[in-house]
N, C-alpha and C positions, 0 to 999 in steps of 0.2 A: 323737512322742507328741502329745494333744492337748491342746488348751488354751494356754498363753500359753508361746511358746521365744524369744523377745527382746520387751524393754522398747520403751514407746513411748521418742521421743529429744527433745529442745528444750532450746533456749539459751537463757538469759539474759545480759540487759550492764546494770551498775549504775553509774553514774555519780555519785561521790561530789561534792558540792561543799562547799567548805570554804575557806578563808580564807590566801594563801599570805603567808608571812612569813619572815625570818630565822632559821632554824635556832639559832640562837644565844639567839633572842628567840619563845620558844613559846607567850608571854603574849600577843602582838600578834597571833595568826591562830586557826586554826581547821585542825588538823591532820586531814585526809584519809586519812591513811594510819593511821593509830590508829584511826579507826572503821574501815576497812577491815578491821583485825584481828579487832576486836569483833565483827564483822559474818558474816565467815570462819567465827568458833569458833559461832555465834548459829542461825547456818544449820543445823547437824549436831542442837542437839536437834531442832532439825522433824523430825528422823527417827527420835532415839531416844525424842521424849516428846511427839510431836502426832501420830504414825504409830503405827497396831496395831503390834505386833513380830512378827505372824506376817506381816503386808503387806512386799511388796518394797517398796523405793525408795534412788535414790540423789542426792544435791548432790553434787558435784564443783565447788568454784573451779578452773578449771585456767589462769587469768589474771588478772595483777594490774600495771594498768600506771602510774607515777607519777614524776611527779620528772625531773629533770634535774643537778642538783648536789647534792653535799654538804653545801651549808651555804643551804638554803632548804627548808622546807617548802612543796609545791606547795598549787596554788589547786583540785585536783582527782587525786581516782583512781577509776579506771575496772576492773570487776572482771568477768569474764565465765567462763562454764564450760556444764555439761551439767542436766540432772536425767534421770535415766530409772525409769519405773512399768511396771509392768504392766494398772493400769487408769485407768480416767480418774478417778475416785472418788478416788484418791490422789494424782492429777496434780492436780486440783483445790485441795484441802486445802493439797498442796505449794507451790504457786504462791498460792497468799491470804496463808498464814502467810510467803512470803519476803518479798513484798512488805509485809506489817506490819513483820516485823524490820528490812528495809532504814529505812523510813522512820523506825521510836519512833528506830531505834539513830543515826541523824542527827539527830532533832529532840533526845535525850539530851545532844549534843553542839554542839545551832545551828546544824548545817548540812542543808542539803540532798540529794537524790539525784533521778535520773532511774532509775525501773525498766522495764526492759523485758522479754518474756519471750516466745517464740515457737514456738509447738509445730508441730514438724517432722513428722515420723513415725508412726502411731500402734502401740501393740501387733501385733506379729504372734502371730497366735492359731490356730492349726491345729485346722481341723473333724474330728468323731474317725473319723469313718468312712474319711475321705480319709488318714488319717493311718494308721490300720491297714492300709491299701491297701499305703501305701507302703512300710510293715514286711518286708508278706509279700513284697512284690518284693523287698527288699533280702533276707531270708532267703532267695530261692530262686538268690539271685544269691552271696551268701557266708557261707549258712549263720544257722542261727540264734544260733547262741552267739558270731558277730560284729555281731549287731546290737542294738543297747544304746539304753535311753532315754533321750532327751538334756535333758540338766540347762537347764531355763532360764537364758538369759546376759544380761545388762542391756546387750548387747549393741541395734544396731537394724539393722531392714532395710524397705526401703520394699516389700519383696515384702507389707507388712503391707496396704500399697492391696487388691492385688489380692485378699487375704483377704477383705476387708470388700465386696468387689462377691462372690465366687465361694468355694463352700468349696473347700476345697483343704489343702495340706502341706507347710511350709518343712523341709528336710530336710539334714543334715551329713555327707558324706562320712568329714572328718577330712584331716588333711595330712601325718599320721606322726609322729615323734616327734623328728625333726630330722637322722636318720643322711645322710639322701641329702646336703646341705649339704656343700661342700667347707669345707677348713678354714680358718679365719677370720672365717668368718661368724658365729660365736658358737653356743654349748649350746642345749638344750632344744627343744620344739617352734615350730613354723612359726606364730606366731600374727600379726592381722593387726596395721597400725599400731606395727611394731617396724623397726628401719633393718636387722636382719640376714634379716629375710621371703625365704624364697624358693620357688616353687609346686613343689612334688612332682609333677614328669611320670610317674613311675609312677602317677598316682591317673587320668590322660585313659580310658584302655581300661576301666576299674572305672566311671569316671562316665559315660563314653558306652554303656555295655552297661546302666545302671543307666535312661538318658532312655529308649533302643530297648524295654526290655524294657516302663518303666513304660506306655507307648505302646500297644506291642503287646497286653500284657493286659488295658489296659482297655476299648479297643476289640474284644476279640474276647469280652468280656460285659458282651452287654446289658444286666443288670440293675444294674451299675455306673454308668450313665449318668443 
């Protein structure tokens, strides 16, 4: 379909500093990992209450590193994960308001933080012409009432580069629904970044008829080009 079928992708690493002490003795430091929390939960309104609600976006923490013992409050923690948008306009916004929160929610508590924030990726955005193109191929390949419009995923793919030089069309075969899988490998579908992943060789002959055919028809009209 056109228009935007994966999020831009970018990292952030927050580096809490705070005041390590005796675990025992919570009055003598400056606990890092308590504002990490605050910090964690502080993050999610940027997205239910400084984001339209019809706007995608997502914070993910998906790291939080700290500590060594029991009985000590560290001198630091370090907090890192994803954000992914659909436009830069929200990318924007997202990345101002986290970087405010990190800091009030440190200086609330007298310590400090290092923010950092790194945009990877950008939107992959599919041009609509290029994208009906692709339809018809795949319809004349397995029909029309097998081809279906694919639900934007906050997902990212650097195929978004070549978007932004060239119109063109990110396009999902699909992987099945997990039957081919021997047993043990776990239920459900084939998705990516799971430890039981495993690629559907029946989908090679489906996708290599799907590159030949896109090929061939566009190249034999001209007014495609």
């Amino acid at each position: 379909s056109a228009g935007p079928v994966m999020a831009s992708s970018n990292e952030f690493k927050i580096t809490i500093h705070g005041k390590g002490c005796h675990a025992a003795l919570p009055h003598n430091g400056i606990d890092p990992v308590t504002i990490a929390c605050q910090m964690v939960q502080a993050f999610q309104t940027i997205i239910t209450r400084n984001k339209k609600p019809v706007e995608a976006g997502v914070i993910s923490v998906t790291m939080i590193h700290a500590g060594e013992a029991t009985n000590v409050i560290p001198d630091y923690c370090e907090l890192q994960g994803t954000v992914r948008t659909f436009t830069v306009e929200v990318l924007d916004m997202i990345e101002r308001r986290m970087r405010q929160v990190a800091e009030h929610v440190c200086a609330a508590h007298e310590a400090t933080c290092e923010f950092e924030f790194e945009r990877n990726y950008p939107p992959t955005i599919n041009s609509e012409k290029e994208a009906e193109f692709a339809r018809q191929v795949m319809a004349g390949i397995v029909g029309e009432e097998n081809v279906r419009t694919q639900e934007p995923t906050m997902g990212a793919e650097d195929f978004a580069y070549m978007l932004q030089a060239k119109p063109g069309a990110y396009c999902f075969i699909g992987n099945g629904d997990g039957a081919h899988r021997e047993m043990g490998h776990g239920g459900g579908p084939c998705t990516l970044h799971n430890p039981s992943y495993d690629f559907n060789d029946d989908l090679i002959p489906l996708g290599g008829t799907y590159w030949v055919e896109l090929a061939t028809q566009w190249l034999a009209n001209p007014t495609q080009k």
